[in-house]
C-alpha positions as CSV (number, residue, x, y, z in Angstrom):
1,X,0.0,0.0,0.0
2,X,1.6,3.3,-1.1
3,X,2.2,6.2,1.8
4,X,3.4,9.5,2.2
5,X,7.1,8.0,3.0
6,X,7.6,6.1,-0.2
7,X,9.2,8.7,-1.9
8,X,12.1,8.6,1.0
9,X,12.6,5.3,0.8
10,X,12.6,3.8,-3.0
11,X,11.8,0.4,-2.8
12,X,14.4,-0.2,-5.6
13,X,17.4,0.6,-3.1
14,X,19.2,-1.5,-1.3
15,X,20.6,-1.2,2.1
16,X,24.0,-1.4,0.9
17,X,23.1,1.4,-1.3
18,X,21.6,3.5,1.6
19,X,25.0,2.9,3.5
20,X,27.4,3.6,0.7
21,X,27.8,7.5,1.0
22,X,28.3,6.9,4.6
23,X,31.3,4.8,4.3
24,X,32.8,7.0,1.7
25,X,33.0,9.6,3.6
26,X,34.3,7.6,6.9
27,X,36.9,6.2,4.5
28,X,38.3,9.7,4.0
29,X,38.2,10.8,7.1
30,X,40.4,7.6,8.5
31,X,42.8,7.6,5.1
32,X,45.6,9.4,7.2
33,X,45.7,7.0,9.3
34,X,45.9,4.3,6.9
35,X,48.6,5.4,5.2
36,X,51.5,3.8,6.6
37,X,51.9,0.6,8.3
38,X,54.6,2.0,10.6
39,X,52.2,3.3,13.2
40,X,50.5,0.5,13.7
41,X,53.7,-1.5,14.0
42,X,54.8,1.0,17.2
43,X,51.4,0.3,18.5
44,X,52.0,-3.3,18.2
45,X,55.4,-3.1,20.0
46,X,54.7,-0.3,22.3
47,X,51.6,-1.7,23.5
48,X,52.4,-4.9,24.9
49,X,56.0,-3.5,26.0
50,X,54.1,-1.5,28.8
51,X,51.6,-4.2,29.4
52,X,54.3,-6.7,30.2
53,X,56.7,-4.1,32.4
54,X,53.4,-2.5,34.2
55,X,54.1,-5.8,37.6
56,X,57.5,-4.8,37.4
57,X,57.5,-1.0,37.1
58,X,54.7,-1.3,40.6
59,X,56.7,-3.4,42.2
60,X,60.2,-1.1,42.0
61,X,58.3,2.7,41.5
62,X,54.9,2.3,42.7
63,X,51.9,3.7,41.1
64,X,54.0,6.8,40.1
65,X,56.0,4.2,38.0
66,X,53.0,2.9,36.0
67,X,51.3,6.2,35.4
68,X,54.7,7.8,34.0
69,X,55.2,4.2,32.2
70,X,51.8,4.5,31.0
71,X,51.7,8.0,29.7
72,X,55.1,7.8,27.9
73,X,53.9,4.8,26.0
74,X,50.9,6.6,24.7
75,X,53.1,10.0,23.6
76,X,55.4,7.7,22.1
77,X,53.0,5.6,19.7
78,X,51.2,9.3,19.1
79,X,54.3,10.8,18.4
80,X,54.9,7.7,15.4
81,X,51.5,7.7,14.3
82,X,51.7,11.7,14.0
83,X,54.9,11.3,12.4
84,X,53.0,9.4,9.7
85,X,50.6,11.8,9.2
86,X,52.0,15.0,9.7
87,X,52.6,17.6,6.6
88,X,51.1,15.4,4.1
89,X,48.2,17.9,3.3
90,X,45.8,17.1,5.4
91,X,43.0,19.1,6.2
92,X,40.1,18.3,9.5
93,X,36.4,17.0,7.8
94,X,33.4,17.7,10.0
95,X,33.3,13.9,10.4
96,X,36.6,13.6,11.2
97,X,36.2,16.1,13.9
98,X,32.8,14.0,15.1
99,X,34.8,11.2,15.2
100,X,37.1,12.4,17.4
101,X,35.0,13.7,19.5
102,X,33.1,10.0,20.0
103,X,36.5,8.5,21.2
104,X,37.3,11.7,23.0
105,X,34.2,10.6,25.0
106,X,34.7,6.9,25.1
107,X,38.2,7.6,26.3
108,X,36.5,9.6,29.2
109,X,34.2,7.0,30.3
110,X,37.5,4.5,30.1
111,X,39.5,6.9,32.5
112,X,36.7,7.3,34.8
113,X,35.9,3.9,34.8
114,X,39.5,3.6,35.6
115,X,39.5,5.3,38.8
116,X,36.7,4.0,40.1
117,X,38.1,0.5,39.7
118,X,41.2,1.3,41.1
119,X,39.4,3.7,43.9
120,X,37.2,-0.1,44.7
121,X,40.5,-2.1,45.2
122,X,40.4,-3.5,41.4
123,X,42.8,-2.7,39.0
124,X,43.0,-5.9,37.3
125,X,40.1,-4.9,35.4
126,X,41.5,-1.8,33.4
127,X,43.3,-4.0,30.6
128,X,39.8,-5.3,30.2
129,X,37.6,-2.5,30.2
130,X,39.8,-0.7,28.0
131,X,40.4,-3.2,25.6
132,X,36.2,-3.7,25.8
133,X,36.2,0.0,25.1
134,X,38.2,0.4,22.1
135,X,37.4,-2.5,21.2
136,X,33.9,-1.4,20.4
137,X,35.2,1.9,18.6
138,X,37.2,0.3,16.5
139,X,34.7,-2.4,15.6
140,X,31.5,0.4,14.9
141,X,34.1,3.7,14.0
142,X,36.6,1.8,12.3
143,X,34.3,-0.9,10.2
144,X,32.7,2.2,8.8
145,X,35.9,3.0,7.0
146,X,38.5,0.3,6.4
147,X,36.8,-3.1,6.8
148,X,40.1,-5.1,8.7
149,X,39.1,-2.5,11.3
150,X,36.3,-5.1,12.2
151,X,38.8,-7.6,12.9
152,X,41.0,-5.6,14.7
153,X,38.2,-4.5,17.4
154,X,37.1,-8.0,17.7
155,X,40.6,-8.7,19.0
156,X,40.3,-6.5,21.4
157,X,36.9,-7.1,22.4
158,X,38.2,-10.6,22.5
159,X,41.1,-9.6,24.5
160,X,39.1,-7.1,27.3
161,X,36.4,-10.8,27.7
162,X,39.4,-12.8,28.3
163,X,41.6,-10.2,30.2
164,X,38.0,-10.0,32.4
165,X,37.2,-13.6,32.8
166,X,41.2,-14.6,34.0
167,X,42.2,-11.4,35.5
168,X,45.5,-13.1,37.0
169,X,47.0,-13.1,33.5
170,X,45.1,-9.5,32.2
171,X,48.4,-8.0,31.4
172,X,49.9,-10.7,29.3
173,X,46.2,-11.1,27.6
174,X,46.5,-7.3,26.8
175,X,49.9,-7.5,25.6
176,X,48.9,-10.3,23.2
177,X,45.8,-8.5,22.1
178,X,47.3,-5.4,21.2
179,X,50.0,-7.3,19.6
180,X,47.4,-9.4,17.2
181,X,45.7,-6.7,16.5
182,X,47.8,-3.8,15.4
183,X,49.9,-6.7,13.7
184,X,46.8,-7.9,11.6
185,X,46.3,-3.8,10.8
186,X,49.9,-3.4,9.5
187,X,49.6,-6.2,7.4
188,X,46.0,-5.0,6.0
189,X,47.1,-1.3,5.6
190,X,50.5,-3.1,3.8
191,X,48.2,-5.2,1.5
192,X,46.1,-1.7,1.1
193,X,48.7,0.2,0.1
194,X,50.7,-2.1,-2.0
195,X,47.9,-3.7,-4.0
């Protein structure tokens, strides 16, 4: 029975064909990113690197030791990924600037999810919740543009059930996660840019 809304939504088109403009213009916003390979290999490295020195670090420096650990690791694996990027002509989108945004905020919910775990006497569950987290970004944000992106939050989303479910060994499942995944998106930006 025709309606009022038919004209908005052609029976003739598909869903795919609905979604379409959508993903093109994700897919430029996240091409800096997927430029180079080398970031991702950092991430891949630097990662699991601060993951598997966080005991350690706590054990000789405290909590102090872990935050400045923590922090230099991210600056680092910025400071490649921006090293990628920078000077190459690249201009902010209104979506990219969304986009940013939508982790901005998911990265707030992470940190105060963070210190309300530790404040409750559980830090085993940050490798979890972040890997949940981004995870989930990666998978919805990600998938939008580049579609190894999908594999690469299921690892993590993976990574944060398992780092959950066996929180003795939440470190070394982070460190593995983080490994996979970044690994499996250097390869797929490789392929991407050599094919």
């Amino acid at each position: 029975m025709p309606s009022e809304y038919d004209p908005l939504f052609p029976p003739e088109r598909t869903a795919k064909e609905d979604f379409e403009p959508i993903r093109e213009l994700f897919s430029a916003a996240s091409r800096p990113y997927l430029r180079s390979p080398w970031s991702w290999l950092a991430w891949a490295l630097i990662l699991p690197a601060a993951a598997l020195a966080t005991p350690r670090l706590f054990n000789l420096f405290g909590p102090a030791g872990v935050l400045f650990t923590w922090s230099g690791a991210i600056l680092l694996g910025g400071a490649v990924e921006m090293r990628g990027i920078w000077g190459k002509g690249i201009s902010s989108t209104p979506l990219a600037s969304w986009a940013l945004r939508a982790q901005g905020n998911l990265s707030l919910v992470a940190l105060t999810l963070s210190v309300v775990m530790i404040w409750q006497g559980l830090p085993w569950t940050l490798p979890g919740i972040w890997l949940l987290l981004l995870g989930h970004s990666f998978y919805i944000l990600g998938g939008l543009s580049f579609e190894p992106f999908k594999l690469y939050g299921l690892t993590y989303q993976a990574g944060g059930v398992a780092a959950l479910t066996f929180g003795r060994y939440a470190l070394p499942i982070f460190a593995l996660a983080t490994f996979c995944g970044n690994l499996w998106m250097a390869r797929a930006v490789w392929r991407e840019r050599e094919g």
